[in-house]
C-alpha positions in Angstrom: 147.5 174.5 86.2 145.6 171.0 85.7 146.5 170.1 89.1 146.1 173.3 91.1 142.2 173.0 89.5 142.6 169.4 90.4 143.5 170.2 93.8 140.3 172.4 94.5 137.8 170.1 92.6 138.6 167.3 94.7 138.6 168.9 98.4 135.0 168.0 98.9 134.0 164.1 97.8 130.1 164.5 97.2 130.3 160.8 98.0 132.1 160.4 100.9 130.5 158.2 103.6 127.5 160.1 104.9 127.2 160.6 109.0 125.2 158.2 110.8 122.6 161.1 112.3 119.3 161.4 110.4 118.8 164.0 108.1 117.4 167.0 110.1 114.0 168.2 110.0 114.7 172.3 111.0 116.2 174.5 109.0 119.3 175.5 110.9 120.4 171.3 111.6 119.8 170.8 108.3 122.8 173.4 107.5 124.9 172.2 110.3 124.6 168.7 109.2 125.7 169.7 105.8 128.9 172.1 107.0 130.1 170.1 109.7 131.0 167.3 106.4 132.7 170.7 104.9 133.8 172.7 107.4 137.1 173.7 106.2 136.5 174.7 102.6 133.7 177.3 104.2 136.3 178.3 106.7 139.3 179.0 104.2 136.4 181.1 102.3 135.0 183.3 104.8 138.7 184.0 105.8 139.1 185.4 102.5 136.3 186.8 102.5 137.1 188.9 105.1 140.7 190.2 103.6 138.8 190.9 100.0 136.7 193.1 102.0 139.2 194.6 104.3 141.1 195.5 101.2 138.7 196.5 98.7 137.7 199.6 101.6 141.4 200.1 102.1 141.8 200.8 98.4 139.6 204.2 98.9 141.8 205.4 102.2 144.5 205.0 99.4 143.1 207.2 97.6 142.9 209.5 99.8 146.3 209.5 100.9 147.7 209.6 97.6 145.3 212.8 96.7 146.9 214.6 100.0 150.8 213.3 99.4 150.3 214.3 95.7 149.3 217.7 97.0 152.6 218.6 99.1 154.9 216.8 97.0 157.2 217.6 94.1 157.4 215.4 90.6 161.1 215.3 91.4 160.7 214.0 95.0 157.6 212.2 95.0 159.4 208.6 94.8 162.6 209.5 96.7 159.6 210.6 99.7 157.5 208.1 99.3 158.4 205.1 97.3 158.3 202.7 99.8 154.8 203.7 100.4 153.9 203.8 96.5 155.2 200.1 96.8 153.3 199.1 99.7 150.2 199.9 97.8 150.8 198.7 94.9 152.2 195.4 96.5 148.3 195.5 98.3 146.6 195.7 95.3 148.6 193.3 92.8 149.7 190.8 95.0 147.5 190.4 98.4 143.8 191.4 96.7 144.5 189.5 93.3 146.0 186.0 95.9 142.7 186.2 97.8 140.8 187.0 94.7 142.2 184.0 92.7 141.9 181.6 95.8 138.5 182.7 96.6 137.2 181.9 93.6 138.9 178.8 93.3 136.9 177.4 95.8 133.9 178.9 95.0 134.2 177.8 91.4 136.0 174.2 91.5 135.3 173.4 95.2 131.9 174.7 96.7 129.3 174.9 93.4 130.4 171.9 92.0 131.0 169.3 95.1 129.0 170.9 97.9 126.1 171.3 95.7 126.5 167.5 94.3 127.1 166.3 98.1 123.8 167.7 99.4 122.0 166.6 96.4 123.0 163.1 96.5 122.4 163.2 100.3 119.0 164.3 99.7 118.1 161.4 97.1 119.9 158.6 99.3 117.4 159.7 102.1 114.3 159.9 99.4 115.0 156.5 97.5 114.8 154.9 101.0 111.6 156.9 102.2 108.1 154.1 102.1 106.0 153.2 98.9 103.1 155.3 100.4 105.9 158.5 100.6 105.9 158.3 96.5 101.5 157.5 96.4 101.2 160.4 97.9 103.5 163.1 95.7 104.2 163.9 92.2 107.6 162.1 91.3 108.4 165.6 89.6 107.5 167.3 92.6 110.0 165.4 94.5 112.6 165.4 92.1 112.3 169.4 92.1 113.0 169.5 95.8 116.2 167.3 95.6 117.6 169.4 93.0 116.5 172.5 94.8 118.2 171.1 98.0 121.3 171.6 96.3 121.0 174.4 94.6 119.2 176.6 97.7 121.9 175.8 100.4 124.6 175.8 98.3 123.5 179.4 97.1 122.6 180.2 100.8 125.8 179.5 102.3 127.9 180.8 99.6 126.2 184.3 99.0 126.2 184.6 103.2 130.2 184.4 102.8 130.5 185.5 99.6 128.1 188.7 100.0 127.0 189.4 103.8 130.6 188.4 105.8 131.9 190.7 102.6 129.6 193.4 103.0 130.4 193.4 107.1 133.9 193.7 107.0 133.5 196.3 104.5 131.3 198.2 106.0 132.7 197.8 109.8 136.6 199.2 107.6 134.8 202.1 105.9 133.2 203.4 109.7 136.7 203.3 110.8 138.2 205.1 108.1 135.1 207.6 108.7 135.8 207.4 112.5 140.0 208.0 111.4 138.7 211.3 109.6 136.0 212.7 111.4 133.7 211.4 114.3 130.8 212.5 112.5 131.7 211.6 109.6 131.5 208.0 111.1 128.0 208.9 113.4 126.5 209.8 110.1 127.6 206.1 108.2 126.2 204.3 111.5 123.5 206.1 111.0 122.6 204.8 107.5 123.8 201.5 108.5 121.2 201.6 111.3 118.6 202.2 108.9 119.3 199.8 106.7 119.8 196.6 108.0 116.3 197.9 110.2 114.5 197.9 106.9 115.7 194.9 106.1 115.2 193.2 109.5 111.5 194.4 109.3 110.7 193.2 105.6 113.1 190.0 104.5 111.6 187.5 107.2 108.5 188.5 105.2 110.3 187.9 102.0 111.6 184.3 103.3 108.0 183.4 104.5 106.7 184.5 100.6 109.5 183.0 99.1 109.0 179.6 100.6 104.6 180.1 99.1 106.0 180.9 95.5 108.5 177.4 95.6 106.0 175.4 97.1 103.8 176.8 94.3 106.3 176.2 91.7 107.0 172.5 92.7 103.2 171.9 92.5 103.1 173.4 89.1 106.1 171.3 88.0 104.8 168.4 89.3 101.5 168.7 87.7 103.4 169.4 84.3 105.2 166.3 84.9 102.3 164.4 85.7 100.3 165.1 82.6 103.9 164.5 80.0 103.9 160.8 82.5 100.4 160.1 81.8 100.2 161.6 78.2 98.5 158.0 76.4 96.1 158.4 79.2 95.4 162.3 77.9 95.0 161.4 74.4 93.2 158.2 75.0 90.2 160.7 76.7 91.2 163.4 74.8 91.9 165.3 78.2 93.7 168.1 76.7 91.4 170.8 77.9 91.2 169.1 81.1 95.1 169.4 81.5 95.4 172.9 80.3 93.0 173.7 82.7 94.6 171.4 85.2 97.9 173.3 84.6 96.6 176.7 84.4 95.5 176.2 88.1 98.6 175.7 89.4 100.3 178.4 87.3 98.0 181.0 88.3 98.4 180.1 92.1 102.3 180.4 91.1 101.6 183.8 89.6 99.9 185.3 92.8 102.3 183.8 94.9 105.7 185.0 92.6 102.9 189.0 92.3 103.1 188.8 96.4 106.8 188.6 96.3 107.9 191.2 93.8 105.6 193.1 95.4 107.6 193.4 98.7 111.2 193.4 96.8 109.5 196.2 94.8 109.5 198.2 98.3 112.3 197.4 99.4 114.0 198.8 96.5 112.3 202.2 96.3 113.0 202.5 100.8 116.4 201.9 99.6 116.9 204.6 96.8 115.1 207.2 99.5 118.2 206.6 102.2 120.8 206.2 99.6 119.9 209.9 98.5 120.0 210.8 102.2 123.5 209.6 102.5 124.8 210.9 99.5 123.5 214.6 100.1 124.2 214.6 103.9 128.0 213.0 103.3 128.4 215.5 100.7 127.9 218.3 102.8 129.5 217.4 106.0 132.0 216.6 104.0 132.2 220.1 102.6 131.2 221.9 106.0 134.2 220.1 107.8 136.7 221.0 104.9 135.9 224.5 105.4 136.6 224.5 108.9 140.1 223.4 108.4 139.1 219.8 110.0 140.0 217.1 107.0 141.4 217.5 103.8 140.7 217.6 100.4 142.2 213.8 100.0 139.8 213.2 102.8 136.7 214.6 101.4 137.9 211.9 98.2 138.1 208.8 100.5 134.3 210.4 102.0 132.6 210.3 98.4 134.0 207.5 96.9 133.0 205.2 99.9 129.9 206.7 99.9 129.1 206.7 96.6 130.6 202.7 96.5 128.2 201.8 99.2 125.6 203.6 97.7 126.3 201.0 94.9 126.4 198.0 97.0 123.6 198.8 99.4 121.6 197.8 96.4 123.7 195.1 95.6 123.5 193.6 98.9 119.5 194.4 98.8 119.6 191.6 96.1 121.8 189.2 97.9 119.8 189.8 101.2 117.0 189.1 98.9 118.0 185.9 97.3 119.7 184.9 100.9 116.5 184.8 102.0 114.4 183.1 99.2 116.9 180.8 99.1 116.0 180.0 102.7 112.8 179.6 102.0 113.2 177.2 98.8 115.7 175.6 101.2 112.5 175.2 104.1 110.6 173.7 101.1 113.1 171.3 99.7 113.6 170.4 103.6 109.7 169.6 104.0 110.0 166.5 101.5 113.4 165.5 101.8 114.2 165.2 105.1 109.9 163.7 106.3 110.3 160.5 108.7 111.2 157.4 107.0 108.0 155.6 107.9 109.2 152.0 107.0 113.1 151.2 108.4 115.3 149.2 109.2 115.5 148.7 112.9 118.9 149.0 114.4 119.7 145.5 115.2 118.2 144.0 111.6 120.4 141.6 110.4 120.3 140.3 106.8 117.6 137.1 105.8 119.2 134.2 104.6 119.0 130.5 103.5 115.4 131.2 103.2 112.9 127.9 102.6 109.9 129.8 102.8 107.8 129.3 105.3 105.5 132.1 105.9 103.1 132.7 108.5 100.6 135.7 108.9 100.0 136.3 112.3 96.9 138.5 113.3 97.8 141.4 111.1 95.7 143.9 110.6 96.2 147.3 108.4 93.9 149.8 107.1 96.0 152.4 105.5 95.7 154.9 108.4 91.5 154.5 107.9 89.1 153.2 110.4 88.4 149.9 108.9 88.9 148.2 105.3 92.3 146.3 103.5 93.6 143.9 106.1 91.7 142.5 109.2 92.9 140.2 111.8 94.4 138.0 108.9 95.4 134.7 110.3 97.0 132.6 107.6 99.9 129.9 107.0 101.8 129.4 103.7 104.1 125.7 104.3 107.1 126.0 102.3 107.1 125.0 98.6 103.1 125.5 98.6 101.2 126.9 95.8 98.6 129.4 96.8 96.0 131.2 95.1 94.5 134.5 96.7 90.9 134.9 95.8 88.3 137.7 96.1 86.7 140.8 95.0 88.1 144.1 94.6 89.3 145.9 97.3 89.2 142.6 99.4 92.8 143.0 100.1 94.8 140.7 97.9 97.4 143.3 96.8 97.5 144.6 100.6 98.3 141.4 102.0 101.4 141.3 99.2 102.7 144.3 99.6 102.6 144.1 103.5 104.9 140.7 102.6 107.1 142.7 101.1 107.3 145.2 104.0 106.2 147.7 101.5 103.9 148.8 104.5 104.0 148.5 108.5 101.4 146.2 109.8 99.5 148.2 112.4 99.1 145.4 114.3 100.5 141.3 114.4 103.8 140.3 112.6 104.3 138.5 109.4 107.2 135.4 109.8 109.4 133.9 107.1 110.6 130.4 107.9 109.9 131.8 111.8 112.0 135.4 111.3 109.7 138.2 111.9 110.1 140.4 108.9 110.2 143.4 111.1 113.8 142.2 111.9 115.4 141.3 109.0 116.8 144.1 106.5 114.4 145.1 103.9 116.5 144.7 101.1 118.2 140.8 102.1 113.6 140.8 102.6 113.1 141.5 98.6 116.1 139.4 97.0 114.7 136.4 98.2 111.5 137.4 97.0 110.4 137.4 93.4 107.5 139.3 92.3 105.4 139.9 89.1 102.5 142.8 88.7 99.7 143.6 86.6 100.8 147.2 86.5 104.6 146.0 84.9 106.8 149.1 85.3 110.3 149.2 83.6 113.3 151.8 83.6 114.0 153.9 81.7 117.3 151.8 80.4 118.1 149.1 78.1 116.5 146.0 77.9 118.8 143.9 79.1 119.4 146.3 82.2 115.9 146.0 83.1 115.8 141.9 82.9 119.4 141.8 84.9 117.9 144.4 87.6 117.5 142.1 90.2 120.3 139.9 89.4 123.4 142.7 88.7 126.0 139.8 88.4 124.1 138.2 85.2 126.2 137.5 82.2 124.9 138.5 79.3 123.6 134.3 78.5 122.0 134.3 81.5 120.0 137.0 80.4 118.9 135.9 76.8 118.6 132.6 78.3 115.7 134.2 80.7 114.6 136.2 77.8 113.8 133.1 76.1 112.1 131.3 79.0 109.9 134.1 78.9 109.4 133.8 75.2 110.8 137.2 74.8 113.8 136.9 73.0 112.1 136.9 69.4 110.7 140.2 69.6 113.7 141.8 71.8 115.9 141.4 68.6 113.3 143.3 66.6 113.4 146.7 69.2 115.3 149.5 68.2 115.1 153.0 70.2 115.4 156.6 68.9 119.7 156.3 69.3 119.5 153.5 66.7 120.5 151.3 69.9 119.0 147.7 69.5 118.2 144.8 70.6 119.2 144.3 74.2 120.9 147.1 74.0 118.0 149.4 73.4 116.5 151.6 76.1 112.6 151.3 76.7 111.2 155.0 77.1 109.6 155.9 80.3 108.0 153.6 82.3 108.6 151.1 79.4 106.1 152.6 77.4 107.8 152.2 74.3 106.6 148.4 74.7 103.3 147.0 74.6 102.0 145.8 77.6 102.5 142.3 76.6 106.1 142.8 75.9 106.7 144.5 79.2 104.9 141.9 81.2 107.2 139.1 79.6 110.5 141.2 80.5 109.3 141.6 83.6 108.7 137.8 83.9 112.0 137.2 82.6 113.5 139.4 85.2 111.9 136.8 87.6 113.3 133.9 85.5 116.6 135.1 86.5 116.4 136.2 89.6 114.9 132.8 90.6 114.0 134.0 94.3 112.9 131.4 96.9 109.4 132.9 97.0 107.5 133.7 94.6 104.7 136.4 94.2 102.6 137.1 91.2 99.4 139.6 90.8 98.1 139.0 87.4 101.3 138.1 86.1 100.2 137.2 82.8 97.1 139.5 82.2 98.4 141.4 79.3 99.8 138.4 77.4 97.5 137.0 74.6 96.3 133.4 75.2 98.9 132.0 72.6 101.9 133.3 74.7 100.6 132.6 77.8 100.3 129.2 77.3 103.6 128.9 75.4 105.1 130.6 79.1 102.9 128.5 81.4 105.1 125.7 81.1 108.3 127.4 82.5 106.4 129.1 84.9 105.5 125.8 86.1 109.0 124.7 86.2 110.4 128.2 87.9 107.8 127.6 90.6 109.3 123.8 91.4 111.0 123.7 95.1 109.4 127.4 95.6 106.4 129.1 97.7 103.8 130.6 95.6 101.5 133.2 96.1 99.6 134.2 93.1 96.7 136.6 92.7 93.8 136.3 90.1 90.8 137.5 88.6 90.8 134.9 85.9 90.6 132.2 88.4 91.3 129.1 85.2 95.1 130.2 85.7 95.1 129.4 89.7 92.5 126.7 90.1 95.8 123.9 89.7 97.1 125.5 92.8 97.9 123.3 95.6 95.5 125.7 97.7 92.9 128.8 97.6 92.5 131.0 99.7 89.3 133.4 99.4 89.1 137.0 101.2 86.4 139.0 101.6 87.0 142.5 103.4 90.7 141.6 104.1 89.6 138.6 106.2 90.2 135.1 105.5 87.0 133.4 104.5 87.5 130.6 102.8 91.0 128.0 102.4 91.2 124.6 100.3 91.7 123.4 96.7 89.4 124.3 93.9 87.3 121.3 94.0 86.5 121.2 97.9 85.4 125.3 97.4 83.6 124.3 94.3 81.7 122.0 96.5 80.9 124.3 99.3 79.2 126.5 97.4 80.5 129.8 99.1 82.1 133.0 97.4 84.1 131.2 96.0 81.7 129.0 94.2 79.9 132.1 93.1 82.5 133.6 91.6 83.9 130.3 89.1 79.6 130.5 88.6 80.3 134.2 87.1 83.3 133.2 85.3 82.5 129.9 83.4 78.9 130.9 83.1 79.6 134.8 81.3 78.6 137.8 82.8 75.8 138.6 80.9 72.5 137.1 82.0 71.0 134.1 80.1 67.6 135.2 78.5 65.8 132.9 81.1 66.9 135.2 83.8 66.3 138.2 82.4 62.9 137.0 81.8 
C-alpha cells in the first residue's frame, strides 16, 4: 500500500530542472508552461475523467433496464434470462467505476495537489527571488508572498476542477442526451434545450465573474500586505503610538475588499436564482413529456425512470457545476493576479553570455554612469571616478548626494542608465551577478538579519564555514560575549538561537556586529561599508576598529560616512554633491581647500548649534 501511494506521490518532482523559457506573462502560456512539465499525470486524469462520467450516466440507463426486465420476468427465471446481464452490471459498477474512482483520486490526492501545486509554487518564488532590489521597494513583501502561494493554489485548483468538474460534467451530459436521443427524440431536443440555456447564462455572466474575481484578490493581497506591513513595522507603531493610524490604515483596505468581495456575491447571487428558474422548467416539462409519451405507447415505464432520475441528477449538478464554473473562474482571475507579480520582467539579469568573475584584485573604475531612478535628474550624474586596487576610499556628502546610489549600482543592485562600471577592467554588466557579490563584502546602516540562528546568519555568505571559523569571526567582531548570553522563545541558545524577524530580537548594536562578523568571514576582495559602525557605542567601536583595520589589509575599500572622524585615515576622499564628483584627495589637502568638504569637518568638530557670538 506504501508503495502504490509512493508511486503516485512521486510522479511529479516539484523540483525537477525548470525549462529554460521565461515564465510567461498571459494567462493561457502561463498554463502551458506549467502542463507541458506534467503533461501525462493531467492526461491519465482527464481519461478518467471521462470513464467516471460515462459510467456514472450509464448507471441510470441501468436502471431503467432493470425496471423494464423486472417487469416481464419471473422470480424463477430472472437469473437463468438474464444473469449474464445482471453480471455485466454489476461487474460496471464494482469493478470498472470503483478502478477509475480509486485511480482518479490517487492522482488527484498524492500526485496533482501535493506536487503540481508545490512545482508551480517553487517556480514562482525561483523567478521572484531573482526579480531587482527596486521589484521588492516597490511592494509589500506580504503582498508578494500572497501571490506565490496563490500561484499554486489558483492553477492547481484551475486545472484540476476543469478535469475534475467541466470534462466530467461534458461527458456526462453529452451520455445522458444520448440515452434521451435512445428513448425519445424529444426527449433529447428538450435536454439540449436546457443545456443550451445554461451554459448561455453562464457564457454571458462568468467572464464577468473572472473580471470581479481578479478586483476582490487584488484587493485581498493589498489588505494582506498592509496587515503584514504594520506586524513588520510594529516598534515603529508603538514607538508613535500609531495604532489609530493603522486601524485606520487597515480598515481602508478591508473596506475596498468588502465592496469588491459585495460586487461578486452579488453576480453569483444571480446566477444561482437564473439557475433554480430553468432547473424548475426542466423538471416540470421532462415530467410531462415523459408522461405524455408513455401514454401514447412510445417508452416505457423503465424509461420514464432513466427520464427523472437523470433529470432530477442533473438538476442536482447543474448547481454543482454552477459552483465549480464559479470557482473555475475566480480561480482564473486569482491566477491573472498572482501572474501580474510573479511573472513582471526581471529588470536586472544576467546576460546570456555572462560568465562568472574571478581572481578579482579590485580595480574599479566608474565610467560616465549616470542614473536617476527612472526621474529626470537627481542620484547619479555623469560620475567619472577610479578606485586603484587595495585603496581606501571615503565617500563624502550630504544626503541624497548619491553615496548609497553609487554602492548599490557597484553591486548591480541597479542598471546604470548610462556608462559602465569595470572591476579589474570586466564590465560588470558581463559578469554573473552572483560570482559579482561573493567577491564583494558589504556592511549597512540599516543591518537586516534572517530570521535563523545566529550562527546561520554570520555563515550566510560563507556556507562552507565550520563552526570555529564562525566563533572565530564572532570574536573579531567582539560579538561572541554577548552571543553566549542569547536565548530565543524555543529555549535554543547561543549560536544556536534564532533572531526574530529582521533580527529584531537584537539591539541594533548587536546586529550590526553580526553583520560585521559575517564580513569577517566572508573576507571578500572588496570591501563596502555604509555606516558600518553607527549603532555600536564608542567603547565597541573602538575595541573593533583594530580588526577592521586588519580585514581591510591587501583590500579595496569603499566606505560611506556621516561621522567623517571614522574615514578621515582613509587613503582618499571623495566628496559628492548631486551625484557628481566634486571633490577627491586625502583629508588634509580638502581641509586646506576649504570646499564642501571643509565645511562640513567645520560642522562636525565645531557642533551644530551656533556659538552665542553668532547668534548675536
Amino acid at each position: 500500500m506504501r508503495r502504490m501511494f509512493r508511486a503516485f506521490e512521486t510522479w511529479i518532482n516539484p523540483f525537477a530542472a525548470i525549462p529554460k523559457q521565461d515564465l510567461p506573462d498571459e494567462i493561457g502560456p502561463f498554463i502551458l508552461y506549467f502542463l507541458r512539465q506534467t503533461r501525462w499525470p493531467f492526461v491519465v486524469f482527464m481519461v478518467l475523467g471521462g470513464v467516471v462520467g460515462l459510467i456514472e450516466a450509464s448507471l441510470f440507463y441501468f436502471v431503467g433496464l432493470l425496471i423494464d426486465t423486472l417487469k416481464d420476468a419471473t422470480p424463477a427465471s430472472i437469473w437463468a434470462e438474464h444473469g449474464w446481464m445482471l453480471l455485466g452490471m454489476a461487474f460496471v459498477v464494482l469493478v470498472v467505476r470503483t478502478l477509475a474512482l480509486t485511480a482518479s483520486t490517487l492522482i488527484n490526492n498524492q500526485t496533482l495537489e501535493p506536487s503540481f501545486f508545490a512545482l508551480v509554487r517553487w517556480q514562482s518564488h525561483r523567478r521572484v527571488l531573482r526579480q531587482s532590489y527596486r521589484f521588492f521597494q516597490d511592494d509589500f513583501a506580504g503582498r508578494i508572498a500572497t501571490k506565490v502561494m496563490q500561484s499554486g493554489q489558483s492553477l492547481g485548483d484551475f486545472l484540476i476542477n476543469l478535469i475534475q468538474s467541466i470534462w466530467f460534467f461534458t461527458v456526462f451530459s453529452i451520455t445522458s442526451i444520448g440515452l434521451f436521443a435512445a428513448l425519445d427524440w424529444r426527449l433529447a431536443v428538450l435536454l439540449a434545450i436546457w443545456f443550451t440555456a445554461y451554459f448561455g447564462i453562464l457564457a454571458v455572466t462568468l467572464p464577468e465573474v473572472r473580471r470581479r474575481s481578479k478586483i476582490r484578490s487584488h484587493a485581498r493581497s493589498s489588505l494582506n500586505g498592509r496587515i503584514v506591513d504594520s506586524y513588520t513595522n510594529i516598534q515603529t507603531v508603538k514607538l508613535f503610538a500609531g495604532t489609530d493610524n493603522e486601524d485606520l490604515f487597515g480598515r481602508e483596505a478591508l473596506e475596498t475588499m468588502l465592496t469588491a468581495t459585495h460586487d461578486y456575491t452579488r453576480l453569483v447571487s444571480g446566477l444561482r436564482i437564473a439557475l433554480s428558474v430553468i432547473n424548475g422548467l426542466l423538471i416540470t416539462a421532462a415530467g410531462y413529456l415523459a408522461i405524455w409519451l408513455w401514454s401514447s405507447g412510445t417508452i416505457t415505464v423503465g424509461a420514464i425512470a432513466v427520464t427523472l432520475a437523470l433529470v432530477l441528477r442533473i438538476n442536482n449538478m447543474s448547481g454543482w457545476m454552477m459552483f465549480q464554473f464559479n470557482g473555475i473562474f475566480r480561480d482564473l482571475g486569482t491566477l491573472q493576479d498572482a501572474i501580474s507579480t510573479v511573472s513582471l520582467p526581471i529588470e536586472v539579469r544576467d546576460r546570456t553570455a555572462a560568465k562568472p568573475i574571478a581572481n578579482v584584485v579590485g580595480d574599479i573604475h566608474f565610467d560616465n554612469v549616470r542614473f536617476h531612478y527612472g526621474q529626470q535628474k537627481g542620484a547619479i550624474e555623469k560620475l567619472d571616478l577610479n578606485i586603484r586596487s587595495g585603496e581606501k576610499v571615503g565617500i563624502v556628502g550630504r544626503s541624497g548626494a548619491g553615496k548609497t546610489t553609487m554602492m548599490n549600482l557597484l553591486l548591480r543592485l541597479y542598471e546604470p542608465e548610462s556608462g559602465r562600471i569595470l572591476i579589474d577592467g570586466n564590465d560588470i554588466a558581463d559578469v554573473t551577478q552572483d560570482s559579482l557579490r561573493r567577491n564583494i563584502g558589504v556592511v549597512t546602516q540599516d543591518t537586516s538579519l534572517l530570521h535563523r540562528s545566529i550562527r546561520d546568519n554570520i555563515a550566510y555568505g560563507s556556507p562552507s564555514a565550520t563552526e570555529q571559523d564562525v566563533i572565530a569571526a564572532a570574536r573579531r567582531a567582539h560579538a561572541h560575549e554577548f552571543i553566549e548570553d542569547v536565548q530565543d522563545s524555543y529555549q535554543r541558545k547561543g549560536y544556536k538561537a534564532h533572531v526574530g524577524e529582521r533580527g529584531v530580537k537584537l539591539s541594533g548594536g548587536q546586529r550590526q556586529r553580526i553583520a560585521i562578523a559575517r564580513v569577517f568571514l566572508k573576507n571578500a576582495p572588496i570591501l563596502m561599508m555604509d555606516e558600518a559602525t553607527s549603532s555600536l557605542d564608542s567603547e565597541v567601536e573602538a575595541a573593533i576598529q583594530e580588526h577592521l583595520l586588519s580585514l581591510m589589509e591587501g583590500k579595496t575599500v569603499i566606505a560611506i560616512a556621516h561621522r567623517l572622524s571614522t574615514i578621515a585615515h582613509l587613503d582618499r576622499l571623495i566628496v559628492l554633491n548631486d551625484g557628481i564628483v566634486v571633490e577627491d584627495g586625502t583629508h588634509d589637502t580638502l581641509i586646506g581647500r576649504g570646499g564642501l568638504y571643509a565645511d562640513l569637518w567645520a560642522r562636525q568638530s565645531g557642533g551644530f548649534l551656533p556659538t552665542a557670538e553668532a547668534a548675536e
